[in-house]
DOROMAR-628146 format. One record per atom (N, C-alpha, C): atom name; x, y, z. Coordinates in pm, whole numbers, plus 50000, padded with zeros to 5 digits. Example, Ala and Ser with C-alpha at 12.3 -4.5 7.8 and 13.67 -1.06 7.14 Angstrom:
N, 51319, 49431, 50780 $
CA, 51230, 49550, 50780 $
C, 51320, 49670, 50780 $
N, 51285, 49775, 50708 $
CA, 51367, 49894, 50714 $
C, 51290, 50003, 50787 $
This chain:
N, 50082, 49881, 50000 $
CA, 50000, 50000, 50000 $
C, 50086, 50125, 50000 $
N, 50155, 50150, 50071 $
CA, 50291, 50223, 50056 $
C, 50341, 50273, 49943 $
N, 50330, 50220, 49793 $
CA, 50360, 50237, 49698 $
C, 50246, 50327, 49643 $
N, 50103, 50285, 49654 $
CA, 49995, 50402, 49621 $
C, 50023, 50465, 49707 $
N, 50025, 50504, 49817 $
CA, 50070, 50652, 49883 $
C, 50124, 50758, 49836 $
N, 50230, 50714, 49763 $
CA, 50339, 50791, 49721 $
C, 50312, 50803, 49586 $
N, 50248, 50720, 49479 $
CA, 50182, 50764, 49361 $
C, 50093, 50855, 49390 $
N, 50002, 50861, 49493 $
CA, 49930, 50926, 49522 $
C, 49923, 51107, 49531 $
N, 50035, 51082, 49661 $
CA, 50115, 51228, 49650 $
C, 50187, 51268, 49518 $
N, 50209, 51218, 49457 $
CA, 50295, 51258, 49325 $
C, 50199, 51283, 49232 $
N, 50098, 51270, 49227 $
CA, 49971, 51295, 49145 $
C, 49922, 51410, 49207 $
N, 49920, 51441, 49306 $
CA, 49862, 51587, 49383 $
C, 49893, 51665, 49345 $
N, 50010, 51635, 49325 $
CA, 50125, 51789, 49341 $
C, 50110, 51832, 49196 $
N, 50071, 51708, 49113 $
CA, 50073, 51850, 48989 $
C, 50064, 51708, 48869 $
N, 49962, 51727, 48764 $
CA, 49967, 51668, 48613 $
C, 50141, 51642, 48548 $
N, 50211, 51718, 48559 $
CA, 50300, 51694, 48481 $
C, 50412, 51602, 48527 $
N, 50405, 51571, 48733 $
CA, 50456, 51488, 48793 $
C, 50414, 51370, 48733 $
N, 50276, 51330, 48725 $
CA, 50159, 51231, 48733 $
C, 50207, 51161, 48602 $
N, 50220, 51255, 48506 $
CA, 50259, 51166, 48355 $
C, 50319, 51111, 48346 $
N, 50451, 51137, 48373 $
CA, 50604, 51100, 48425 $
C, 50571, 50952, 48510 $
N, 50513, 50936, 48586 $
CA, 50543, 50847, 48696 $
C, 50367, 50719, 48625 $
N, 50298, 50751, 48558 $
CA, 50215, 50643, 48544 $
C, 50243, 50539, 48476 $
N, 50279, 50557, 48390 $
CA, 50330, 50406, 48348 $
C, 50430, 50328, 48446 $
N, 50516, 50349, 48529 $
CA, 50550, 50303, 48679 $
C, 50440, 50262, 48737 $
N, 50325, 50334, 48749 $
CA, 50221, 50280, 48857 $
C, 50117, 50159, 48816 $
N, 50122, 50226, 48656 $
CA, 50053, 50086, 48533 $
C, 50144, 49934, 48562 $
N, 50283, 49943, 48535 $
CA, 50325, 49880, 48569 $
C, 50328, 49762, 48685 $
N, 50345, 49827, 48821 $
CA, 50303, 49841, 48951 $
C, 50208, 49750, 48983 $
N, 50131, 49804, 48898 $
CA, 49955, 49725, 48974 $
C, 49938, 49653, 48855 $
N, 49995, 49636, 48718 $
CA, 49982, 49525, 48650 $
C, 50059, 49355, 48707 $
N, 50130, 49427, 48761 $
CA, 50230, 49270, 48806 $
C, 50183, 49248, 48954 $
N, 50130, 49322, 48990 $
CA, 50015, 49268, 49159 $
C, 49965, 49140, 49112 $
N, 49985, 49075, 49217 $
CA, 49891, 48965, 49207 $
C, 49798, 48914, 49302 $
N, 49752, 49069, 49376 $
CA, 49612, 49085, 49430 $
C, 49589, 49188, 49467 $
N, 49532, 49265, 49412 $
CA, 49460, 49419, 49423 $
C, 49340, 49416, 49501 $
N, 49372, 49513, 49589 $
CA, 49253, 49547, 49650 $
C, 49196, 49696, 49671 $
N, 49077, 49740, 49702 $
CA, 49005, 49821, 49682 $
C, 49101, 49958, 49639 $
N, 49139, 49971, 49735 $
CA, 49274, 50104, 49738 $
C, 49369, 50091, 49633 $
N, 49381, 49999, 49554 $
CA, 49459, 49977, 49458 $
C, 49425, 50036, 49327 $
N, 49286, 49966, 49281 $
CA, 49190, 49999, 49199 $
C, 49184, 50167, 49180 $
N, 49126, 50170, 49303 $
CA, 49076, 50333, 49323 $
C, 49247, 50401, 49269 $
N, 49321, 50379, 49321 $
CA, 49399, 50454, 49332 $
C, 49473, 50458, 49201 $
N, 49490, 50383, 49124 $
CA, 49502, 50377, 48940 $
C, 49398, 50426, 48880 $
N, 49296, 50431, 48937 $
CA, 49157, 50474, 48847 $
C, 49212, 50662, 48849 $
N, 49236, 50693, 49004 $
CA, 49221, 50814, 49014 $
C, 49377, 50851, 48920 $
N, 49492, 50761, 48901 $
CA, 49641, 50798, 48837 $
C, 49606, 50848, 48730 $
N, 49481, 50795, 48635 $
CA, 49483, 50808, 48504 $
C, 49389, 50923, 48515 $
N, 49288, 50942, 48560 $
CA, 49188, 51069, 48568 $
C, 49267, 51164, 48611 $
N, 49318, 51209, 48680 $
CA, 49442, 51305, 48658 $
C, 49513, 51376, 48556 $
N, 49575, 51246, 48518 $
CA, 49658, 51236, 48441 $
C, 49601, 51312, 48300 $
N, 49478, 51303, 48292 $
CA, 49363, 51339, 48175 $
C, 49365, 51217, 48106 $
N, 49368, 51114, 48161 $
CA, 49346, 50998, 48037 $
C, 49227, 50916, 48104 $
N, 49096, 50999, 48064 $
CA, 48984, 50959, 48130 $
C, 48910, 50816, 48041 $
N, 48941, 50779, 47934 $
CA, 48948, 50639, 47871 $
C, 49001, 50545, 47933 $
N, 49123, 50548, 47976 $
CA, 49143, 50444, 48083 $
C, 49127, 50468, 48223 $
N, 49098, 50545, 48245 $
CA, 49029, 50551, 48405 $
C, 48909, 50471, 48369 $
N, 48788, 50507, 48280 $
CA, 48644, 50462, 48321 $
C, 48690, 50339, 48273 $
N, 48770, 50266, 48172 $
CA, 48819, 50119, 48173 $
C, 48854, 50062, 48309 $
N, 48912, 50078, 48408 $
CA, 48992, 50051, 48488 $
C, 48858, 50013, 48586 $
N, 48770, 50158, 48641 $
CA, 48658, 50132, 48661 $
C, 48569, 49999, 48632 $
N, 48538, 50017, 48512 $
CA, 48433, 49910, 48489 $
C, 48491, 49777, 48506 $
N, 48610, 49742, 48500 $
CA, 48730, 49668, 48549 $
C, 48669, 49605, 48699 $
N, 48650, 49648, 48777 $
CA, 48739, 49671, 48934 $
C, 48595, 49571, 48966 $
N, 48681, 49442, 49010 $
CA, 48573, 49350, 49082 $
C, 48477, 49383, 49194 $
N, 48542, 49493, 49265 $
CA, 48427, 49518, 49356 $
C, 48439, 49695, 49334 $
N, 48323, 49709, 49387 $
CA, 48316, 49861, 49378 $
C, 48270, 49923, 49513 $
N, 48236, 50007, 49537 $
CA, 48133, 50081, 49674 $
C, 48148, 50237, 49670 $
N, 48127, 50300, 49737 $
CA, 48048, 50402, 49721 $
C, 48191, 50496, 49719 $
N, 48304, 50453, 49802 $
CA, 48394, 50543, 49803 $
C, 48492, 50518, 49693 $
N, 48480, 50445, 49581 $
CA, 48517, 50398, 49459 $
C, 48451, 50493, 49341 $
């Protein structure tokens, strides 16, 4: 989880950090081999940022579970 934290913050601070560092985080949570809620969310939100709202709502409709804070 530690690792979204810090994608996390690096996405705050500014779009042009966020670009730079997503394919690291694509990466990241592609080779997980178990994602959970905070994971999801937290790639969904890398790419909506990022402005690449095509793969955010992919990622979304993706995400085995969902709930309200998703």
């Amino acid at each position: 989880m530690e690792v979204w934290v810090q994608i996390s913050r690096v996405c705050s601070d500014g779009v042009d950090r966020c670009v730079g560092r997503i394919f690291d985080a694509r990466q990241v949570f592609d080779e997980m081999t178990e994602r959970d809620v905070f994971a999801w969310t937290s790639m969904v939100s890398v790419h909506a940022r990022a402005g690449d709202l095509v793969s955010a709502k992919k990622l979304f409709e993706e995400m085995p579970e969902r709930n309200f804070a998703s």
